[in-house]
PASEBA-1860 file (N, C-alpha, C; in nm, 3 decimals):
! residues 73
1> XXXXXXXX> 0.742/-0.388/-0.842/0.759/-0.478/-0.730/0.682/-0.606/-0.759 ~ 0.735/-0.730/-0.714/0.718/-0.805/-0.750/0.607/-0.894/-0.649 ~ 0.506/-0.945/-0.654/0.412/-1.031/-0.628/0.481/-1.137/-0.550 ~ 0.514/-1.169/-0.414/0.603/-1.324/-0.336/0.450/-1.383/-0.325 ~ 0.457/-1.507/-0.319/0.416/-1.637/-0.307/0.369/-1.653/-0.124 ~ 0.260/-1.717/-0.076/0.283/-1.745/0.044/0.401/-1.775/0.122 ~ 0.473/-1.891/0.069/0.568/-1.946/0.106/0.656/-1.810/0.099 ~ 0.748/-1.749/0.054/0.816/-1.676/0.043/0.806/-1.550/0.169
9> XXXXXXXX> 0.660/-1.508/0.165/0.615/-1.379/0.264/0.672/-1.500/0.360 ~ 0.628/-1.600/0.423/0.659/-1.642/0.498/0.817/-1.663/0.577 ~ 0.892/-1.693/0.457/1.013/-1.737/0.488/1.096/-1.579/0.530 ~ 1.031/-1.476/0.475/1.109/-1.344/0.499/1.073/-1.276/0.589 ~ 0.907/-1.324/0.642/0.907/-1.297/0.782/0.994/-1.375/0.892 ~ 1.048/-1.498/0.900/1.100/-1.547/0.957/1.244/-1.474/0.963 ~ 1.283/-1.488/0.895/1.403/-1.440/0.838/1.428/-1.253/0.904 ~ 1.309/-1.149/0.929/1.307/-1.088/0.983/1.289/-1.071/1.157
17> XXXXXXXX> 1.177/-1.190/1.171/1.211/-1.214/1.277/1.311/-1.259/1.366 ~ 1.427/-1.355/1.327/1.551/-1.375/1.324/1.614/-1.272/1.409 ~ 1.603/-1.157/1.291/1.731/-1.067/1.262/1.660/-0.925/1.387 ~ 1.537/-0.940/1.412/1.489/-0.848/1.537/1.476/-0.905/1.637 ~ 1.476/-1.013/1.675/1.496/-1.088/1.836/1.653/-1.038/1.885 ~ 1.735/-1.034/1.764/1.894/-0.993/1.768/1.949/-0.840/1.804 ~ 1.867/-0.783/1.734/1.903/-0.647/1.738/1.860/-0.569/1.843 ~ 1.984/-0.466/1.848/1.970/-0.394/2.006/1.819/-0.268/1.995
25> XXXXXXXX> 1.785/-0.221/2.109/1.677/-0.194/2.107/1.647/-0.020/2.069 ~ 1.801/-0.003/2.021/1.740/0.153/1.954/1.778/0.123/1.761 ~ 1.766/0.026/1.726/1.773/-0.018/1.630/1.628/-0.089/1.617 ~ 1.534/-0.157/1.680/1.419/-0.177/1.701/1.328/-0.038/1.710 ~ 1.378/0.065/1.744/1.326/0.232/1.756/1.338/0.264/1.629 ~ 1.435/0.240/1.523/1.465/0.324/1.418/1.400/0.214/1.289 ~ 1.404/0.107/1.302/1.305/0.001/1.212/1.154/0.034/1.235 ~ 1.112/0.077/1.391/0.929/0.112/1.343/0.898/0.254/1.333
33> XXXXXXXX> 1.011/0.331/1.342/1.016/0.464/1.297/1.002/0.478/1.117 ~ 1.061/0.381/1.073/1.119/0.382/0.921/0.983/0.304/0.868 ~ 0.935/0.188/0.900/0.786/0.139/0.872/0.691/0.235/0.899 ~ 0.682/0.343/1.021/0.547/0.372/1.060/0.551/0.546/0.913 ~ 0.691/0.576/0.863/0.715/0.660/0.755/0.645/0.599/0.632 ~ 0.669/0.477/0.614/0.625/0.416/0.525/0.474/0.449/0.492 ~ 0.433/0.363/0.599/0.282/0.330/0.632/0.233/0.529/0.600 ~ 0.279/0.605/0.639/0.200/0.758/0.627/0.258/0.763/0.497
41> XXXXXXXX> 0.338/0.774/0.415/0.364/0.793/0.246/0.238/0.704/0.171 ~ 0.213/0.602/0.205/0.104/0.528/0.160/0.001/0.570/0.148 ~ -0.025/0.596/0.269/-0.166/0.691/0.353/-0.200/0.794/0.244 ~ -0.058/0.901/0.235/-0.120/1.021/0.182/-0.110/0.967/0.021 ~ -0.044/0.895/-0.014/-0.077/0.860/-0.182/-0.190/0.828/-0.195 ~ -0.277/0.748/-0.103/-0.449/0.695/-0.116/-0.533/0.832/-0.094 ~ -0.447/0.919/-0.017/-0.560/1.024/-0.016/-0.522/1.116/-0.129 ~ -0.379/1.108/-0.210/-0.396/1.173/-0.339/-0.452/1.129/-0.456
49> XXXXXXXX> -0.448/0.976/-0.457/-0.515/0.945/-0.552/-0.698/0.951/-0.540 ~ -0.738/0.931/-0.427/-0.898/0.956/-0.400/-0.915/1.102/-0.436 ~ -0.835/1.268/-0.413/-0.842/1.364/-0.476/-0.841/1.361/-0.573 ~ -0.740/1.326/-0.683/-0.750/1.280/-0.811/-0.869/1.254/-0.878 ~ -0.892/1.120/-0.805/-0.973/1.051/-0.882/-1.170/1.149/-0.869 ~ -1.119/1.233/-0.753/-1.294/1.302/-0.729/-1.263/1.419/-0.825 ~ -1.143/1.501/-0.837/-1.141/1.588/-0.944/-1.184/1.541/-1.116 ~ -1.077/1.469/-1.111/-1.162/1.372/-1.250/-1.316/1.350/-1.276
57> XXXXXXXX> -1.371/1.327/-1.185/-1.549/1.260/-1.182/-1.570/1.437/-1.226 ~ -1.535/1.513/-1.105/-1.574/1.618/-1.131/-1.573/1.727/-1.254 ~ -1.502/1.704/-1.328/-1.399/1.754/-1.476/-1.519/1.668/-1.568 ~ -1.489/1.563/-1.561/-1.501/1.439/-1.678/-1.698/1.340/-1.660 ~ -1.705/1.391/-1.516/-1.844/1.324/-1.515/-1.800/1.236/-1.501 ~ -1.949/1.112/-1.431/-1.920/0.973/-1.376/-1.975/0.912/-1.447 ~ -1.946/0.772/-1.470/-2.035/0.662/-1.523/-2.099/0.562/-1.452 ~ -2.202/0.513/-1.435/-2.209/0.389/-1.347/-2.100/0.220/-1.418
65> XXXXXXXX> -2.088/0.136/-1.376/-2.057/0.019/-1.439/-2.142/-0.014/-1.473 ~ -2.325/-0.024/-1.485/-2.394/-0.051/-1.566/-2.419/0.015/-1.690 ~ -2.419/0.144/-1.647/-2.378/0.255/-1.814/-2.294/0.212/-1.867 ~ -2.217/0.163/-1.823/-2.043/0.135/-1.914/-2.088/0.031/-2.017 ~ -2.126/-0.105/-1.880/-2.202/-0.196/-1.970/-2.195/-0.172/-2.104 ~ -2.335/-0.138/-2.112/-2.439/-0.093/-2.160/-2.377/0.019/-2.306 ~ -2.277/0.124/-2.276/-2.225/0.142/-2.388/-2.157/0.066/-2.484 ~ -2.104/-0.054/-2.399/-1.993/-0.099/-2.484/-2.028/-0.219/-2.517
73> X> -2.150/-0.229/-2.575/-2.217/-0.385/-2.585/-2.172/-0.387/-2.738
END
């Protein structure tokens, strides 16, 4: 996925806003039904990757970023 520009987020919020001042209101039900799905798939990917990432420490041991430093001088 690609990185938009201020300008752009902008113009496609408009452009959404548009198109939801228009639309009838169980179509407004099924658009923050379909975002608020979104928003929890997100959710639980941050909480799989924070499992992940504590199993790893746990497996593999931690480093500080000053150890890292410090090794790789």
């Amino acid at each position: 996925m690609a990185i938009k520009s201020e300008q752009e987020r902008q113009e496609i919020i408009k452009s959404i806003d548009v198109l939801l001042n228009q639309a009838y209101d169980s179509v407004l039900d099924e658009i923050l039904a379909y975002l608020r799905r979104i928003d929890d798939m997100e959710d639980e990917e941050d909480l799989q990757a924070v499992k992940e990432a504590r199993e790893d420490r746990r497996i593999n041991g931690a480093v500080s970023w000053n150890e890292y430093k410090e090794y790789n001088k």
